[in-house]
DSSP file (Angstrom, degrees, kcal/mol; ACC not computed):
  #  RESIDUE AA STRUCTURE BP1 BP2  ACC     N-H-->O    O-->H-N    N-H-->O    O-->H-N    TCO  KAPPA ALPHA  PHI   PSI    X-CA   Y-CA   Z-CA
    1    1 A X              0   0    0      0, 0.0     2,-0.7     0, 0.0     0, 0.0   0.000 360.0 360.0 360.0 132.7  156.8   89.9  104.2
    2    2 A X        -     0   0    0      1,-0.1     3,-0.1    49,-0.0     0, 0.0  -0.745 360.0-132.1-112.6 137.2  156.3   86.2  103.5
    3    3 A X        -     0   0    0     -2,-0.7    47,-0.1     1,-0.1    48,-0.1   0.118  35.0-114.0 -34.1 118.4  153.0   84.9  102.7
    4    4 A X        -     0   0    0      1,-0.1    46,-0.3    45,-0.1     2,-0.3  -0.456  42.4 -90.4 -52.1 167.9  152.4   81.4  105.3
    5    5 A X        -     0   0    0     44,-0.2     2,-0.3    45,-0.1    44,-0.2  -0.465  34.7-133.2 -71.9 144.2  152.2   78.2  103.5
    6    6 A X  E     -A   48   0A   0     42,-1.7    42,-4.4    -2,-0.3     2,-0.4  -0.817  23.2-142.9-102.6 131.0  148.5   77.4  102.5
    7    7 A X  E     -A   47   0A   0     -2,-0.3     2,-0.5    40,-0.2    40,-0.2  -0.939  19.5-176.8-112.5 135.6  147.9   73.4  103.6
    8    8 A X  E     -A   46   0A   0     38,-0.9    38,-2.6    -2,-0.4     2,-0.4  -0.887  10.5-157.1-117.8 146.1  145.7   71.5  101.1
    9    9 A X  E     -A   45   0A   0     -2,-0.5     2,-0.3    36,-0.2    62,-0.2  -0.847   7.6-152.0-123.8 177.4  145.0   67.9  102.1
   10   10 A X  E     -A   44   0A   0     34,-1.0    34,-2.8    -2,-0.4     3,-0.4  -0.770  12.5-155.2-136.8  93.8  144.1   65.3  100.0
   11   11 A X  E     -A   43   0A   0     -2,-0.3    32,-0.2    32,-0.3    31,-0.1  -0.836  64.6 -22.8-105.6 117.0  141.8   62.2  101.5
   12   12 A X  S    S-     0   0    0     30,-1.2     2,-0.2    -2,-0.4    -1,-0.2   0.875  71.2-166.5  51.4  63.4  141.7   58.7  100.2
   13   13 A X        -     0   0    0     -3,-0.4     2,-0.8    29,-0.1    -1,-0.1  -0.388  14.6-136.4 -80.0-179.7  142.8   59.4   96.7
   14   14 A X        -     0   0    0     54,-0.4     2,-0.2    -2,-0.2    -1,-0.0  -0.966  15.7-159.9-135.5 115.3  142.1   56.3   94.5
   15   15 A X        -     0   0    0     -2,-0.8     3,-0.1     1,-0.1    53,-0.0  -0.534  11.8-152.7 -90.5 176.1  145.1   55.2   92.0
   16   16 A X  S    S-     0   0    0     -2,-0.2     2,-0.2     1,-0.2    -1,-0.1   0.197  78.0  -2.4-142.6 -29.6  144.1   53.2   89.3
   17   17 A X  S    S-     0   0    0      1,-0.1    -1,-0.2     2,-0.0     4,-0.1  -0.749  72.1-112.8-154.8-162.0  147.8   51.3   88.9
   18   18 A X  S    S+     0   0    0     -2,-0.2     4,-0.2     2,-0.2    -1,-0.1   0.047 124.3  66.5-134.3  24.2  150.8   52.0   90.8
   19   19 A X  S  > S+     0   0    0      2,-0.1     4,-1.8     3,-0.1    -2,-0.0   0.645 106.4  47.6 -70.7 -55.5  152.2   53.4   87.2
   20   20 A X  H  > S+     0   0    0      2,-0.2     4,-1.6     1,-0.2    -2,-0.2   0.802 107.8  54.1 -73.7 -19.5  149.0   56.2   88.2
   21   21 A X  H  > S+     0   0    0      2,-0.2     4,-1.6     3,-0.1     3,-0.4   0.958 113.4  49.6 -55.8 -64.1  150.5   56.7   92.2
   22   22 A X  H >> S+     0   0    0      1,-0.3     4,-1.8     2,-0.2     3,-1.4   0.832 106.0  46.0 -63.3 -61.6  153.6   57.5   90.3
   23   23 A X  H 3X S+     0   0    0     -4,-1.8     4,-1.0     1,-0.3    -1,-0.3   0.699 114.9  51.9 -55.3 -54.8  152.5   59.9   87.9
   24   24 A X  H 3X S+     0   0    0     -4,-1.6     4,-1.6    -3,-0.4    -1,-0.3   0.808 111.1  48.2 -69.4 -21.6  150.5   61.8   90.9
   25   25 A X  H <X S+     0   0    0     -4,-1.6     4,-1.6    -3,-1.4    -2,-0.3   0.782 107.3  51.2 -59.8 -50.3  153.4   61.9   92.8
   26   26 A X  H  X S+     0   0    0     -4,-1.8     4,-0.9     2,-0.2    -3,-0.2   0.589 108.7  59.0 -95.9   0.8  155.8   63.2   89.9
   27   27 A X  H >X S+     0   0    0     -4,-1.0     3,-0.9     2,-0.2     4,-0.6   0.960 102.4  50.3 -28.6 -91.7  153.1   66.1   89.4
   28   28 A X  H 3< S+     0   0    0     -4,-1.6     6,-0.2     1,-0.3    -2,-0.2   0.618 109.9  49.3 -29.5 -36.0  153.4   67.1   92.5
   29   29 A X  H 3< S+     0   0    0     -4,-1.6    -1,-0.3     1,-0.2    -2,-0.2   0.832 103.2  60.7 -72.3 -36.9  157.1   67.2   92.1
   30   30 A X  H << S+     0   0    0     -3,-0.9     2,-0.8    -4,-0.9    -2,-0.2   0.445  86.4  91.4 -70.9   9.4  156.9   69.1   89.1
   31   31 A X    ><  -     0   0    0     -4,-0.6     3,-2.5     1,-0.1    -1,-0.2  -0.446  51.9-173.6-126.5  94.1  155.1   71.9   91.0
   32   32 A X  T 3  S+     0   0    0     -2,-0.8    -1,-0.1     1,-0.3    21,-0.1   0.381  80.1  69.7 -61.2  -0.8  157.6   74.2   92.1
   33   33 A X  T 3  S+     0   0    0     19,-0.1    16,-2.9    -2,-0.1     2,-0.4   0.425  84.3  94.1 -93.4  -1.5  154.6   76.5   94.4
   34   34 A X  E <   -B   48   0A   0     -3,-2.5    14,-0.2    14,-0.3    13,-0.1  -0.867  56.1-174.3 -91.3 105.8  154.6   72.9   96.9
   35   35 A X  E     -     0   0A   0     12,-2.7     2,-0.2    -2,-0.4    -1,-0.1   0.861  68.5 -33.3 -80.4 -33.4  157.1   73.6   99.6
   36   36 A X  E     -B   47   0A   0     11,-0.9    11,-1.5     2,-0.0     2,-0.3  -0.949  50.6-152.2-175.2 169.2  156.5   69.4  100.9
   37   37 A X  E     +B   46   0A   0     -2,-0.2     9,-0.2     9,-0.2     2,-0.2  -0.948  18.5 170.3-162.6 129.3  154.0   67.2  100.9
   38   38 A X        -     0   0    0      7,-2.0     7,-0.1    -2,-0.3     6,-0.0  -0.661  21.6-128.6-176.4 126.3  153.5   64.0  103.5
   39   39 A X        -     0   0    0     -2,-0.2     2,-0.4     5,-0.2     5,-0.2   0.158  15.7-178.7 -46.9 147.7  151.0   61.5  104.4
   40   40 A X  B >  S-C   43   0A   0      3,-2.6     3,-2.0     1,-0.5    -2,-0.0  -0.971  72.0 -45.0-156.2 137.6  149.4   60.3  107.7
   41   41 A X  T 3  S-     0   0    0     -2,-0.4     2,-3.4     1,-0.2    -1,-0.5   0.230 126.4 -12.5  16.5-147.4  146.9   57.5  107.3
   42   42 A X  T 3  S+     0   0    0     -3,-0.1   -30,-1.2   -31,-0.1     2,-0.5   0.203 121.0  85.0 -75.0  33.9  144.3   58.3  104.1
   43   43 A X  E <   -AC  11  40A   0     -2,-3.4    -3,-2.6    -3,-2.0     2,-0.5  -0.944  58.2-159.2-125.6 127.4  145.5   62.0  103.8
   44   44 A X  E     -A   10   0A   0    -34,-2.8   -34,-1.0    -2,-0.5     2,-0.8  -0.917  16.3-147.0 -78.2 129.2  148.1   63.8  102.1
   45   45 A X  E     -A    9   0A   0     -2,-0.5    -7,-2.0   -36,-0.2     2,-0.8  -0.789  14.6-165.4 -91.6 103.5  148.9   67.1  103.5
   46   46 A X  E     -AB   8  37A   0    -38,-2.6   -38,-0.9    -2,-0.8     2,-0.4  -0.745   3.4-153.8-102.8  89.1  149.9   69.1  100.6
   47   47 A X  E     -AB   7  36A   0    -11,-1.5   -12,-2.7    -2,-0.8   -11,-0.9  -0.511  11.4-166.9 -89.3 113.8  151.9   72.8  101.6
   48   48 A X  E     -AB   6  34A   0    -42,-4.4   -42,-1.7    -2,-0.4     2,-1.3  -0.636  20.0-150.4-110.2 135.1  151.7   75.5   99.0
   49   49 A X    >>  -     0   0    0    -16,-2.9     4,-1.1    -2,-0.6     3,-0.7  -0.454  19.3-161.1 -70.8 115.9  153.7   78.4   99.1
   50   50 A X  G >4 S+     0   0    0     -2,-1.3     3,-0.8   -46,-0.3    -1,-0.2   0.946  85.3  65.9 -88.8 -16.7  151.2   81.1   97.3
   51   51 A X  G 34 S+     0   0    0      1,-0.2    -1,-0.3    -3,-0.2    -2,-0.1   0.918 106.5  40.3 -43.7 -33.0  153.5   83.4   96.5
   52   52 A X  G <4 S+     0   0    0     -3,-0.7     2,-1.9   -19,-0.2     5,-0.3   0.561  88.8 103.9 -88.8 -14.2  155.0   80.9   94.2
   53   53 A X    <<  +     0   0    0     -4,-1.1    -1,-0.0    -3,-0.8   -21,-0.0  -0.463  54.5 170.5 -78.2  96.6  151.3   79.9   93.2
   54   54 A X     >  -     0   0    0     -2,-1.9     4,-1.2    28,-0.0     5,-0.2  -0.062  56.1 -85.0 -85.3-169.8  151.1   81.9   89.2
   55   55 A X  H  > S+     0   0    0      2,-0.2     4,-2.0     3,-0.2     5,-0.2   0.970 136.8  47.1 -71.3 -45.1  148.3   81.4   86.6
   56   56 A X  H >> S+     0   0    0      2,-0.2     3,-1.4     1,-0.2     4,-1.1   0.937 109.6  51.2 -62.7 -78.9  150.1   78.3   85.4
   57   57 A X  H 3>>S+     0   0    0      1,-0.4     4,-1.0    -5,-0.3     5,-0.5   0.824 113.0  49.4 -55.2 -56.5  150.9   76.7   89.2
   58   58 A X  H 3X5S+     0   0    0     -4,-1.2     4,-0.6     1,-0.3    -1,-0.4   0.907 110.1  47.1 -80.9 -42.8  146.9   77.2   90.0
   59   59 A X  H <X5S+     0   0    0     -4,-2.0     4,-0.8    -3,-1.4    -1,-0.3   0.876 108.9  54.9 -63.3 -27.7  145.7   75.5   87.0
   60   60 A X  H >X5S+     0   0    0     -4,-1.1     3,-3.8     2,-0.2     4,-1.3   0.907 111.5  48.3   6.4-107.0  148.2   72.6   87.6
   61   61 A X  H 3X5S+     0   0    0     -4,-1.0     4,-0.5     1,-0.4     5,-0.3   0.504 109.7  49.7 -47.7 -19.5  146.6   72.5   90.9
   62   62 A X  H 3X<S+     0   0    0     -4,-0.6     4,-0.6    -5,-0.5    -1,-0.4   0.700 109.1  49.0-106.6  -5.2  143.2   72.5   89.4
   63   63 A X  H <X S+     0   0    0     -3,-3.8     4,-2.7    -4,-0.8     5,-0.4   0.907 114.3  48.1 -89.0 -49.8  143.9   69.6   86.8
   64   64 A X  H  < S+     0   0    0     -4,-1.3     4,-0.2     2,-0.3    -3,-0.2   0.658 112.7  51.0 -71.4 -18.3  145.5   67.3   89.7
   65   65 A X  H  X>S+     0   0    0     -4,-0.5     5,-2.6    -5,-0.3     4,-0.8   0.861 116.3  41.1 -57.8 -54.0  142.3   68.2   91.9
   66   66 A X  H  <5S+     0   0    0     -4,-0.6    -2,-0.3    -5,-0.3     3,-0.2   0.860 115.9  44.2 -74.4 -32.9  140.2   67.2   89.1
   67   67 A X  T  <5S+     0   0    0     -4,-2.7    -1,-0.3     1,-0.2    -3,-0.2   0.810 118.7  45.0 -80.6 -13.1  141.9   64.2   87.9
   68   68 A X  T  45S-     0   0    0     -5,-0.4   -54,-0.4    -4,-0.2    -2,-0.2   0.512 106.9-118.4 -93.0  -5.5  142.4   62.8   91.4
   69   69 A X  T  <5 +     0   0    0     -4,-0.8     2,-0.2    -3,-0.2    -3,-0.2   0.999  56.4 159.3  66.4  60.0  139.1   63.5   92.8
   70   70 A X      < -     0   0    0     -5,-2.6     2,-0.4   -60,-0.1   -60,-0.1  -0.805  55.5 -94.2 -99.6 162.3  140.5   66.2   95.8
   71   71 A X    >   -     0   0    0     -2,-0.2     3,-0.5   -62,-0.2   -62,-0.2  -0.619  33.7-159.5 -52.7 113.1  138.2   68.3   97.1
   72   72 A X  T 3>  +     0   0    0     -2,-0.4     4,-0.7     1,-0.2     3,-0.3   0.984  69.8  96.8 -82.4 -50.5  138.5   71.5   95.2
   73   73 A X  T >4 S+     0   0    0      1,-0.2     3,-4.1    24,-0.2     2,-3.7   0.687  90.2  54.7  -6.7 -60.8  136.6   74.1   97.9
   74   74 A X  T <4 S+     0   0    0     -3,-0.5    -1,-0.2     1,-0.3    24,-0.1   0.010  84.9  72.4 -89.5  72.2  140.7   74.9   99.0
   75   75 A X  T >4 S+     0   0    0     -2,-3.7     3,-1.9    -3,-0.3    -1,-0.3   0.101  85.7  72.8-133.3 -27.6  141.8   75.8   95.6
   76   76 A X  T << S+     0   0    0     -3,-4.1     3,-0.3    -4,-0.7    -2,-0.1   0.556  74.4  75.3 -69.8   9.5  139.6   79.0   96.7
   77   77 A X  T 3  S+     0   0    0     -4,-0.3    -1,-0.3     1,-0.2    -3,-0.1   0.572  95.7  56.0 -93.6 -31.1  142.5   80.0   99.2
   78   78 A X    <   +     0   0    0     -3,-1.9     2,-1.3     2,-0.1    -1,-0.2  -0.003  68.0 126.7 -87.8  23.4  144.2   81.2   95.5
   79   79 A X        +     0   0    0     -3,-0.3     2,-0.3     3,-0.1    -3,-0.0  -0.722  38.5 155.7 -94.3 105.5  141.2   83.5   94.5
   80   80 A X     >  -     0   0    0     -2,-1.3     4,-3.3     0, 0.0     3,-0.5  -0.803  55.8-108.5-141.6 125.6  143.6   86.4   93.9
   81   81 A X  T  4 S+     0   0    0     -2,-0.3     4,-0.4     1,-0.2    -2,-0.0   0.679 113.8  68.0  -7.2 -59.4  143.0   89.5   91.5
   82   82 A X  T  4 S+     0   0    0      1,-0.2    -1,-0.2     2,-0.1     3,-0.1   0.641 111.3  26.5 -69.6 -46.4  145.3   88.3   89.3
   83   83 A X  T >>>S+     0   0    0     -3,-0.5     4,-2.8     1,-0.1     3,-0.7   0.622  79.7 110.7-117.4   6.7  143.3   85.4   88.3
   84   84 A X  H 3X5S+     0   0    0     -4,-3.3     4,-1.2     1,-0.2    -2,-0.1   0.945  72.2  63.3 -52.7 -45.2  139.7   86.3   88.9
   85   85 A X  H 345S+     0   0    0     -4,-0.4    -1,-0.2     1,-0.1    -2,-0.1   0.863 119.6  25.5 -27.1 -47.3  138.7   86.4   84.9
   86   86 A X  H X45S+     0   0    0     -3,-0.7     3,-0.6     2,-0.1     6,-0.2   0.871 124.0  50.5 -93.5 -60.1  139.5   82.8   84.5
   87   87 A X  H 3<5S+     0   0    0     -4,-2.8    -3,-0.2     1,-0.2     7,-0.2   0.879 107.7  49.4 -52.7 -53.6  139.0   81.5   87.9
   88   88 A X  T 3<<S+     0   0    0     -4,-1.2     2,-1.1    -5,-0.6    -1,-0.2   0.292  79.9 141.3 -70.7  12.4  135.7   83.0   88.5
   89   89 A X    X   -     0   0    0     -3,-0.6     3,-2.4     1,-0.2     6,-0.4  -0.512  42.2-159.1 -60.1  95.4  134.5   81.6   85.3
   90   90 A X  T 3  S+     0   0    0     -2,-1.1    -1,-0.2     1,-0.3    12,-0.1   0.449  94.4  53.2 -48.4  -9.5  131.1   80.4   85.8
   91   91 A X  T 3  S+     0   0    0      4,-0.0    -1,-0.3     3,-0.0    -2,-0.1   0.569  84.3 108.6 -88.8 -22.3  131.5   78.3   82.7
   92   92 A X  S <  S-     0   0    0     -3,-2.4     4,-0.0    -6,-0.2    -5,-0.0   0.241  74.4-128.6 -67.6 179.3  134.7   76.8   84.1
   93   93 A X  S    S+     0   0    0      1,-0.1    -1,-0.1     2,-0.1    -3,-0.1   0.287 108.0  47.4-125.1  19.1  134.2   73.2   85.1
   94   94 A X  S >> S+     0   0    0     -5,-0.2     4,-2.9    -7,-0.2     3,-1.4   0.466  83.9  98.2-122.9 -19.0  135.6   73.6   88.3
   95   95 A X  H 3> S+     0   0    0     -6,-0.4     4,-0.9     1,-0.2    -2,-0.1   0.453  88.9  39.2 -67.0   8.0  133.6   76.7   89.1
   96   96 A X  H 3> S+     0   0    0      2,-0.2     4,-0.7     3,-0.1    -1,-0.2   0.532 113.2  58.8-122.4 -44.1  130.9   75.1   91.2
   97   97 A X  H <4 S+     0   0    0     -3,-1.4   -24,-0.2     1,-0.2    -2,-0.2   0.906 118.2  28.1 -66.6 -39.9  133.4   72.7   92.8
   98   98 A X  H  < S+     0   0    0     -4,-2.9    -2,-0.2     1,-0.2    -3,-0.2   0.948 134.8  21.6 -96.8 -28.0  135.4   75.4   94.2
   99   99 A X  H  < S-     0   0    0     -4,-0.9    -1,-0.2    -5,-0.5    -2,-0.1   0.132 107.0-127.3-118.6  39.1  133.2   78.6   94.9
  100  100 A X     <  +     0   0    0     -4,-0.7     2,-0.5     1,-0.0    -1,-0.4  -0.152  58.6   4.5  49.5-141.0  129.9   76.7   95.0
  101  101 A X        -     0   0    0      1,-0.1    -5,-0.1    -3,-0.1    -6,-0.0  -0.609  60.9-137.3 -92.4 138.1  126.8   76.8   93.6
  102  102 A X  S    S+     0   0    0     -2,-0.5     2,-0.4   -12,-0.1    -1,-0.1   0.791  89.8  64.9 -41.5 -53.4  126.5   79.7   90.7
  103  103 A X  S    S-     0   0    0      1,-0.0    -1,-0.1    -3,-0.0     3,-0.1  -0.725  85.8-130.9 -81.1 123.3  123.1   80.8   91.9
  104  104 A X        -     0   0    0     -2,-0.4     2,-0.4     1,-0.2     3,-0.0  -0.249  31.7-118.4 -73.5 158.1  122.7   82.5   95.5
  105  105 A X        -     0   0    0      1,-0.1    -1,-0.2    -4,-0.0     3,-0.1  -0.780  21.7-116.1-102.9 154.8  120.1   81.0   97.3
  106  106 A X        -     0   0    0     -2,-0.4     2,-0.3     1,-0.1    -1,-0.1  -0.256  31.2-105.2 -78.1 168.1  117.2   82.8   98.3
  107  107 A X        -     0   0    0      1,-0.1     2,-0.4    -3,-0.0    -1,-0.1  -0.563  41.2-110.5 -95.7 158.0  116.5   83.3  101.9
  108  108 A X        -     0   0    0     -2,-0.3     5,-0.1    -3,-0.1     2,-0.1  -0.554  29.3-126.3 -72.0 115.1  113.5   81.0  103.0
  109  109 A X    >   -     0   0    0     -2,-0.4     3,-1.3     1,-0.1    -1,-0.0  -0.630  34.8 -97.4 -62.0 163.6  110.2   83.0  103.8
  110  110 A X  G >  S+     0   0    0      1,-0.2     3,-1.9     2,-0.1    -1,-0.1   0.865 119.4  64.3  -0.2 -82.5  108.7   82.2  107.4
  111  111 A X  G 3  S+     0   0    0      1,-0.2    -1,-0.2     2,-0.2    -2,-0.0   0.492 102.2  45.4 -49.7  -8.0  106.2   79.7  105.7
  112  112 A X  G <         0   0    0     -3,-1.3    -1,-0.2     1,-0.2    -2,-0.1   0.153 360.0 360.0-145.4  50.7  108.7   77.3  104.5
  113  113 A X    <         0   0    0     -3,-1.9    -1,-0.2    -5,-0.1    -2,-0.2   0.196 360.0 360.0-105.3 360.0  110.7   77.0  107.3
């Protein structure tokens, strides 16, 4: 049975040159787990097949997050078995970005609500 495509968007990424557009662009072609990808006003809508998405594909995806400024939260749509050691790394420098903050918060008593 196949998996839907997972849609990632990308809003108002900031190139630096239109050498660095290109460069994000031919990333994105070099990452064979993106079925298309195509803009409407300040988003790109990015569609990832996750079957295709391997330990390699999803760090990809997490360097092009990170150099581009995307919002990492839907890079947690890949939190798979297969890569929870790594992923889930609390050390990682993405882990905060994508599964939030390391420490639960405590629930509020009564008095400081």
């Amino acid at each position: 049975m196949k998996k839907e495509n997972i849609l990632l968007v990308a809003r108002s990424v900031w190139f630096y040159s239109k050498s660095d557009e290109a460069a994000f662009f031919e990333w994105l072609d070099k990452l064979t787990c993106i079925s298309k990808y195509e803009g409407k006003g300040d988003a790109l809508y990015i569609e990832v097949r996750p079957e295709a998405v391997n330990e390699v594909a999803l760090r990809e995806l997490l360097g092009l997050f990170h150099r581009y400024d995307i919002d990492k939260k839907q890079l947690a749509a890949f939190d798979r078995q297969e890569f929870r050691e790594w992923f889930r790394n609390e050390k990682s420098y993405w882990f905060s970005e994508v599964f939030g903050s390391k420490k639960p918060r405590k629930p509020r008593s009564a008095a400081e609500r």
